[in-house]
C-alpha positions in Angstrom: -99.1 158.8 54.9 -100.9 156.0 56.5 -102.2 156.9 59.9 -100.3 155.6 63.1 -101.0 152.1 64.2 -103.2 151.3 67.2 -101.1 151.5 70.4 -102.8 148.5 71.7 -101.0 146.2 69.2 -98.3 144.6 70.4 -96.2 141.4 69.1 -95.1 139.0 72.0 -92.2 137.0 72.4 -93.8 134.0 71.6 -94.6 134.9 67.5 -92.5 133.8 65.2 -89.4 135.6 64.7 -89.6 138.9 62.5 -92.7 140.4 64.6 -91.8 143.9 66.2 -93.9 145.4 68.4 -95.0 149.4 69.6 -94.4 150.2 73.2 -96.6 152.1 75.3 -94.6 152.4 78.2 -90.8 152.4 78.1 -88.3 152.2 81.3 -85.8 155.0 81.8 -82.5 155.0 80.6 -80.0 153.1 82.6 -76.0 154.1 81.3 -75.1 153.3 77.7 -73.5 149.5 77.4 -70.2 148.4 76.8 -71.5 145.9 74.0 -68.4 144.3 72.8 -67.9 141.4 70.0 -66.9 138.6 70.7 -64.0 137.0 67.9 -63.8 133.6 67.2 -60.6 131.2 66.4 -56.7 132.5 66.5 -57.2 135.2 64.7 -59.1 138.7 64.8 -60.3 139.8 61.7 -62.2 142.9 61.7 -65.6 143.2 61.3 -67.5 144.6 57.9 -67.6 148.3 58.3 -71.0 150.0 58.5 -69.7 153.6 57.9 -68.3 154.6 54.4 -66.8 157.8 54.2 -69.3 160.1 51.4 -67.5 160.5 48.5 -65.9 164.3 48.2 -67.1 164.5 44.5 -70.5 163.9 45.7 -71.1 160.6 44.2 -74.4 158.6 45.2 -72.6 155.2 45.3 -70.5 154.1 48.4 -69.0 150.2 49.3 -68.5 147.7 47.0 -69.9 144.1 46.3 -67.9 141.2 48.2 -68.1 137.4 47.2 -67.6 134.9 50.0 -68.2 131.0 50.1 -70.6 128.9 52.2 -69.0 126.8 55.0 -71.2 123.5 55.3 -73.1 124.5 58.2 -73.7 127.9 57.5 -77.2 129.3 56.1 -78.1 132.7 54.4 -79.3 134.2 57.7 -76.0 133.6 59.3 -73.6 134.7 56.4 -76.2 137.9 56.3 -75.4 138.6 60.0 -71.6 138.5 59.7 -71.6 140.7 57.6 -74.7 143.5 58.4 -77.4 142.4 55.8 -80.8 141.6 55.8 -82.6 138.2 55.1 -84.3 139.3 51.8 -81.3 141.6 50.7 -79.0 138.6 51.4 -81.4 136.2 49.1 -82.7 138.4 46.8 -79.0 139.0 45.5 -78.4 134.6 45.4 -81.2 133.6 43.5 -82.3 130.0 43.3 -79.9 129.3 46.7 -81.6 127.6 49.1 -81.7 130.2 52.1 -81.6 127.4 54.3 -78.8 125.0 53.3 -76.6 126.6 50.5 -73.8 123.9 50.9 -70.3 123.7 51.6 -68.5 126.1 49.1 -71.4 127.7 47.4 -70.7 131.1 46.0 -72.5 133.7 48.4 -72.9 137.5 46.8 -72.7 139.9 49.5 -74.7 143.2 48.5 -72.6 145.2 50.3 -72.4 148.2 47.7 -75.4 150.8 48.4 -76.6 153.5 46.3 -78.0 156.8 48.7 -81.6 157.6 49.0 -82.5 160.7 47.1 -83.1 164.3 49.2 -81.1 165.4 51.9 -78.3 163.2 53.3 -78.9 164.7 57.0 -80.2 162.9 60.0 -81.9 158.8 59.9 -82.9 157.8 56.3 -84.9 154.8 55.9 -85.7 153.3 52.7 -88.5 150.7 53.3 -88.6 149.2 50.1 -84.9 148.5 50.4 -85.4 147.9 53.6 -82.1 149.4 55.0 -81.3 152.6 57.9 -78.7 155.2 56.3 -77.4 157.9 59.0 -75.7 161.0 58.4 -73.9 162.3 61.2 -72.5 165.7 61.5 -69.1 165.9 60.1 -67.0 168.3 63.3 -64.7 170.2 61.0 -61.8 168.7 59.4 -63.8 165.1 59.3 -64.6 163.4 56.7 -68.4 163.5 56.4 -69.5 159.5 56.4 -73.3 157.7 55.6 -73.4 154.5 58.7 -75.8 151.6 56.9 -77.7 148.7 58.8 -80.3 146.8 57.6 -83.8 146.8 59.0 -87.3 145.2 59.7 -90.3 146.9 59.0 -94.1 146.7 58.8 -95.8 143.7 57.4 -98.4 144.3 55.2 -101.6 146.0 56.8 -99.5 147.1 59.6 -96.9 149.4 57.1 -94.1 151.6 58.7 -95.8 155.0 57.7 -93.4 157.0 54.9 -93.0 160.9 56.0 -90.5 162.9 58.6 -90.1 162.3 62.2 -87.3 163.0 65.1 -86.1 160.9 67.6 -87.7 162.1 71.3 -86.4 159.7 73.7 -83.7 157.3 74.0 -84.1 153.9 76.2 -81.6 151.1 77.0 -83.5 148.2 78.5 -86.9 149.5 77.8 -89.5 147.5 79.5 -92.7 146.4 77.4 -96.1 146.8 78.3 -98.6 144.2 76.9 -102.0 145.8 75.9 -105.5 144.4 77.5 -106.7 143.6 74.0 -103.5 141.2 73.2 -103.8 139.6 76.8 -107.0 138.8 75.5 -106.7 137.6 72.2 -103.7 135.4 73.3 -105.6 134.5 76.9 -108.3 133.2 74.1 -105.9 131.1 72.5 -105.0 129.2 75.8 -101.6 131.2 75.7 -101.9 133.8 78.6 -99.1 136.5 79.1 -97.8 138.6 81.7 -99.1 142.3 81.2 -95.7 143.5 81.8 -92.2 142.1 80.2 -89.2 143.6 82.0 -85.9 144.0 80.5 -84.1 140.7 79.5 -83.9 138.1 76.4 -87.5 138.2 76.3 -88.4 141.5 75.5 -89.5 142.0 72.2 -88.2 145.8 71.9 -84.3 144.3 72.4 -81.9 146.0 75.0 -82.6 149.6 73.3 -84.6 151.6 71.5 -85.5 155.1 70.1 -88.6 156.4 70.4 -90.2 158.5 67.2 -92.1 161.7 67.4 -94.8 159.8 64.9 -97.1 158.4 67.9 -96.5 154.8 68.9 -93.3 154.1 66.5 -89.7 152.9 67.6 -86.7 151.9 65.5 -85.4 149.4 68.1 -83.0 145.7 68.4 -84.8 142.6 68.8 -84.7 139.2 70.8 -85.3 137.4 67.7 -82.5 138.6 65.3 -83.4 136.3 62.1 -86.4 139.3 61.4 -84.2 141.7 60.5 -84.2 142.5 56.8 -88.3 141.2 56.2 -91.4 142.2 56.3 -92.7 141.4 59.5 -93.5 143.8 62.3 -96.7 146.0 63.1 -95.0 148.9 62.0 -92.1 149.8 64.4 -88.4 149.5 63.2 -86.3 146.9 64.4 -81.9 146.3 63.9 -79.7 143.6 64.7 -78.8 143.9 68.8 -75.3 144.8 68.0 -77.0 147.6 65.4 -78.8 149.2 67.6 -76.4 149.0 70.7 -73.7 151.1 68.5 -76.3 153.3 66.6 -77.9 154.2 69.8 -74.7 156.2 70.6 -74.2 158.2 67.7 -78.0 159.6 67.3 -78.8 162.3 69.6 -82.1 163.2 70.9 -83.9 165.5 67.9 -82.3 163.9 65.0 -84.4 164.2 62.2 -86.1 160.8 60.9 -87.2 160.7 57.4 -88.9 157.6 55.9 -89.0 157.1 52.2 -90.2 153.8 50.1 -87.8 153.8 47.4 -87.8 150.5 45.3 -86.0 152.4 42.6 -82.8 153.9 43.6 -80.3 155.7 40.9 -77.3 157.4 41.5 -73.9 158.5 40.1 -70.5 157.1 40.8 -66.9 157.4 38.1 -68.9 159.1 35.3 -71.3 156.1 35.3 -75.1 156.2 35.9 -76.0 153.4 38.6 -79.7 151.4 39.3 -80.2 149.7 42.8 -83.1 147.9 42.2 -85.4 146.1 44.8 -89.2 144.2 44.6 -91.9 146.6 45.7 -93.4 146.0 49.3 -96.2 143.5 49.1 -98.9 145.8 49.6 -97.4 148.6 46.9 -96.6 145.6 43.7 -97.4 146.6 41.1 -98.4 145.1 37.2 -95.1 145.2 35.3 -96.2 147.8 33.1 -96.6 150.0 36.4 -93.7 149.3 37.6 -91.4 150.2 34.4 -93.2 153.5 34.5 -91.8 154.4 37.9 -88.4 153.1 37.4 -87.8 155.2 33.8 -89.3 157.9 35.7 -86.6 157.9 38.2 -83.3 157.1 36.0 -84.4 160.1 33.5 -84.7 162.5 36.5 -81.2 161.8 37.5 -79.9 161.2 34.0 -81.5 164.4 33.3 -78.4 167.3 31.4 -76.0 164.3 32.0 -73.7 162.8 29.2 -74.4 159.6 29.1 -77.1 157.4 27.5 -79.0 155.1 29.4 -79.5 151.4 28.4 -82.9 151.0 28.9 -83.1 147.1 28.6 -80.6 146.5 30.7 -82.1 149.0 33.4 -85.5 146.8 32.7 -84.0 143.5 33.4 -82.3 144.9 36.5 -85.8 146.2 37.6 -87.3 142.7 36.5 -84.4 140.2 38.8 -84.8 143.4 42.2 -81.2 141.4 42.8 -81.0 144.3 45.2 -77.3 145.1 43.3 -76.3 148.7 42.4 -75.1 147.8 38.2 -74.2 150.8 35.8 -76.7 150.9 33.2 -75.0 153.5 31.0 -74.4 152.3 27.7 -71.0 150.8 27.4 -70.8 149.8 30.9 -70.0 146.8 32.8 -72.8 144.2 33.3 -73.9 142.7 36.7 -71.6 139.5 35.3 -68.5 141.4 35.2 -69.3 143.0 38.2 -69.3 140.0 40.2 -66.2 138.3 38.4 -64.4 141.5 39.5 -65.7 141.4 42.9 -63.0 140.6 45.8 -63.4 137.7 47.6 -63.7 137.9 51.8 -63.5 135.0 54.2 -66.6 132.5 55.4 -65.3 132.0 58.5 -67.6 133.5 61.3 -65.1 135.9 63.1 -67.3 137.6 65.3 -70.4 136.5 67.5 -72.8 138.5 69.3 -75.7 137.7 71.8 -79.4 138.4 70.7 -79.6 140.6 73.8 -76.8 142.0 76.1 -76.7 141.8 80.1 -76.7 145.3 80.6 
């Protein structure tokens, strides 16, 4: 695992959307908020569910993939939003769109079908490579055990969220953010000088909560600049949408286990048929395509491994080859990502819910 990040690197609220930042000093916790949606037009539609109820036959494969249409103003990041995906999940699955101007009744695949992380399904899994947060609460009896899913930002490349296991220590609502000397420096340098201290409000980096790691200097926290989510662009902390982070927040206790895994190869099971969720290696792990092919066969003939089926290994390569991001069966005999997306139900474009990029608490 690569060592912690320097504590004295911070982002500030002035760098281009995506940055995250580490804290060195966080406030102390003011009462939980009463972060609400806000629904637009006549109608209240509910919003996409971010909890799926685990499968009882212990399938790997929960949701399925929705297709929606652009409205003329909309762009990827927004569609992505409504419905609790990240920027590179979101255009990674529309090839050749244009993320900023799809147009007025383009065809927009939602991704919002996940296949689980491998190991334990306990506690915060976070799969950097698909860059998505899976928590596993504990089921009280008589419940229905369920996986809650948000997407995530993560390290850029020379500041990587470290892979291993961690625990949550503290939770913060309106943490304050201290600015290291050595970035009121470097930006005092650059004619651009800072207050040492940002208080709680719109411009604080860390969002209006945040949970501290046991691995020194790490957060998964919300964010004043929301279009980040779902990139590569922090110096290693964590970050979810406000209205993410506001609702996880309340369902992770203090001493949750944390573990981090960089899985750009995920493979699972679901009706008898062998899935592959496939997503691009993080920029500092890519690989030649040679490389590559060896750690995906690697992972479907581990899980194929004693089951009936045979595995079609060219579709499995193309899969691995496109990283649409888009759980496909690659058994033999099984439905291609084309039928999967003819098949998929349709869900409306019109924005039904709204949410601030940080909430008067």
């Amino acid at each position: 695992m690569r060592a912690a990040a320097p504590i004295d690197v911070f982002p500030l609220p002035a760098v281009r959307a995506g940055i995250l930042c580490m804290a060195s000093v966080l406030a102390g916790c003011a009462g939980v908020s009463d972060w609400s949606l806000v629904t637009r037009g006549a109608v209240e539609t509910p919003a996409p569910s971010d909890r799926f109820p685990l499968p009882a036959d212990g399938s790997d494969v929960v949701g399925e993939i929705q297709v929606t249409f652009a409205r003329r103003e909309d762009t990827l990041h927004d569609i992505a939003r409504r419905y609790d995906l990240g920027y590179e999940e979101i255009v990674a699955a529309n090839p050749g769109i244009d993320p900023w101007l799809p147009g007025e009744g383009t065809r927009i695949v939602l991704p919002t079908q996940f296949v689980l992380p491998s190991g334990a399904r306990e506690g915060l899994v976070l799969n950097l490579a698909a860059m998505r947060l899976y928590y596993f609460p504990k089921a009280a009896a008589g419940e229905t055990p369920v996986v809650i899913t948000h997407p995530i930002g993560i390290g850029r490349e020379g500041w990587e969220t470290p892979e291993g296991e961690s625990r949550i220590t503290r939770k913060v609502v309106r943490p304050t953010w201290t600015v290291p000397a050595s970035v009121l420096k470097e930006y005092a340098d650059k004619g651009e000088p800072l207050d040492p201290i940002v208080p709680p409000g719109p411009d604080n980096p860390l969002g209006s909560h945040a949970l501290r790691l046991s691995l020194p200097s790490y957060l998964i926290h919300g964010t004043n600049k929301a279009y980040g989510v779902g990139m590569q662009v922090s110096h290693g902390c964590v970050r979810l949408y406000p209205e993410d982070i506001a609702r996880l927040f309340d369902e992770v206790p203090v001493g949750t286990r944390v573990r981090i895994v960089n899985e750009p190869y995920v493979a699972g099971f679901r009706g008898g048929q062998l899935y592959l969720d496939a997503h691009r290696p993080l920029s500092e792990d890519d690989l030649p395509g040679g490389k590559r092919l060896v750690a995906l066969e690697r992972v479907l003939a581990a899980k194929a491994a004693g089951a009936p089926i045979a595995v079609d290994w060219g579709r499995a390569r193309q899969l691995a080859e496109g990283a649409h991001g888009i759980p496909v069966p690659v058994s033999v005999g099984s439905a291609d990502l084309a039928g999967i997306l003819a098949a998929a139900p349709r869900v409306p474009s019109e924005p039904y819910w709204a949410v601030a990029d940080y909430a008067d608490l």
